[in-house]
N, C-alpha and C positions, 0 to 999 in steps of 0.2 A: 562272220555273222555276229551278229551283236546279242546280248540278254533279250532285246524287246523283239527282235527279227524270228525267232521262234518258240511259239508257246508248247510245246510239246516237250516230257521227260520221259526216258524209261529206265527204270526201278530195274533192280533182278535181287535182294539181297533184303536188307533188315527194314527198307523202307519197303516192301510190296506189300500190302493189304493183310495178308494171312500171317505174313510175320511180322508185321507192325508192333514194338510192345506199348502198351498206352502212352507214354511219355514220349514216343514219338509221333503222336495222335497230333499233335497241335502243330509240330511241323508241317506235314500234310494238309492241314485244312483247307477247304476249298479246292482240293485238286478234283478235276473230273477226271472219275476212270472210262477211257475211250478204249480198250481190249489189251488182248495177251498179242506178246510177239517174240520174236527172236533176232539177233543179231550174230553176226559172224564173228567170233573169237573162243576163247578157252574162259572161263570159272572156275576160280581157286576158293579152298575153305579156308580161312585162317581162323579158325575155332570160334570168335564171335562176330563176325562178320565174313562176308566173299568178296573176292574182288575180280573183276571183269578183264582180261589182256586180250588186246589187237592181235588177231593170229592166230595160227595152230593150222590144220589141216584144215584143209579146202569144205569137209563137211563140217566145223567145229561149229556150234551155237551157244550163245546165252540165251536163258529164257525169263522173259519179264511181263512184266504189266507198262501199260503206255496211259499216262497222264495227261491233260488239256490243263495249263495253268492260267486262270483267270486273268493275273498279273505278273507275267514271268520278272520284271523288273524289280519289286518285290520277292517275290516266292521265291526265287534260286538264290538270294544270299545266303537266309538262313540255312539252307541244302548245302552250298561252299562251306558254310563253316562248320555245318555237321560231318561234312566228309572231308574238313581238314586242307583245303583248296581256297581259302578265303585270301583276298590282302593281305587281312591282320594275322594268317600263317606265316612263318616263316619255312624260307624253301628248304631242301626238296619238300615238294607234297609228296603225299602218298598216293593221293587221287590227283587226276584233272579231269577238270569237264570238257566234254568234246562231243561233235554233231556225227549221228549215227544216223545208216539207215536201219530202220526196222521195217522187216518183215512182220504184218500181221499176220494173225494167226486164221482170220475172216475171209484174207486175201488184200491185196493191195501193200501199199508199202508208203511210208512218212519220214520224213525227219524228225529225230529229235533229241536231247540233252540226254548226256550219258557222263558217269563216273568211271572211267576206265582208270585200275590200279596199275601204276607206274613202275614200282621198284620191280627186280628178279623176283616173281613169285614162288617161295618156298614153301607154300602151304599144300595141300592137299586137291589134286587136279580131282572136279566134278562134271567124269564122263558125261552125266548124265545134260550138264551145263543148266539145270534146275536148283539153285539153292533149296526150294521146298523137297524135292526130293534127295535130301542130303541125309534124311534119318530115315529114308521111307513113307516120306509126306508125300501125297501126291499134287500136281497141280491142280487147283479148284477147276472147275468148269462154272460156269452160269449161265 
């Protein structure tokens, strides 16, 4: 599937809405938020960012937000190079992008772009697979 073949991304980590810090504001622009969801793997902490792995126990989730991007042709480069997955990276990445199913949290289910962290993750496994709930945040409701 190609960048223009689907507009949809999901977030779990510094890019979701409640941990956005302002300087990541402009990356985001124009993204529409379409709900919360989850997908199937493990969340790790690596103290200033998470990273998402393929896998784990059959019940294992990550929990995000799901985005509509206006211009995915556009909008996902700068996201590659934020997360280190661009061209002008040189390999290994740490990230790669990859097409996920998500589970809404409303019901039903979508595809869409995901940063699954690549290397042996030695960070800090988050049972809970909620970055916001990583100090005791909860996840927003709306």
């Amino acid at each position: 599937m190609t960048t223009t073949d689907c507009n949809l991304v999901f977030v779990y980590g510094t890019l979701r809405r409640d941990a956005r810090a302002q300087v990541l504001s402009p990356l985001c622009r124009g993204w529409v938020f379409k709900g919360y969801g989850a997908v199937r793997g493990e969340l790790y902490d690596f103290g200033a960012y998470p990273g998402a792995v393929q896998g784990g126990s059959p019940d294992a989730r990550v929990w995000g937000e799901v985005y509509q991007l206006p211009d995915p042709a556009t909008m996902l480069p700068p996201v590659d190079e934020y997360e280190g997955c661009s061209e002008s990276d040189p390999p290994p990445h740490e990230f790669e992008r990859g097409l996920v199913d998500v589970h809404l949290e409303e019901g039903g289910g979508v595809w869409a772009w995901i940063y699954w962290y690549r290397p042996e993750p030695l960070g800090r496994l988050l049972e809970s697979g909620d970055y916001l709930q990583r100090t005791g945040d909860r996840r927003p409701t709306d």
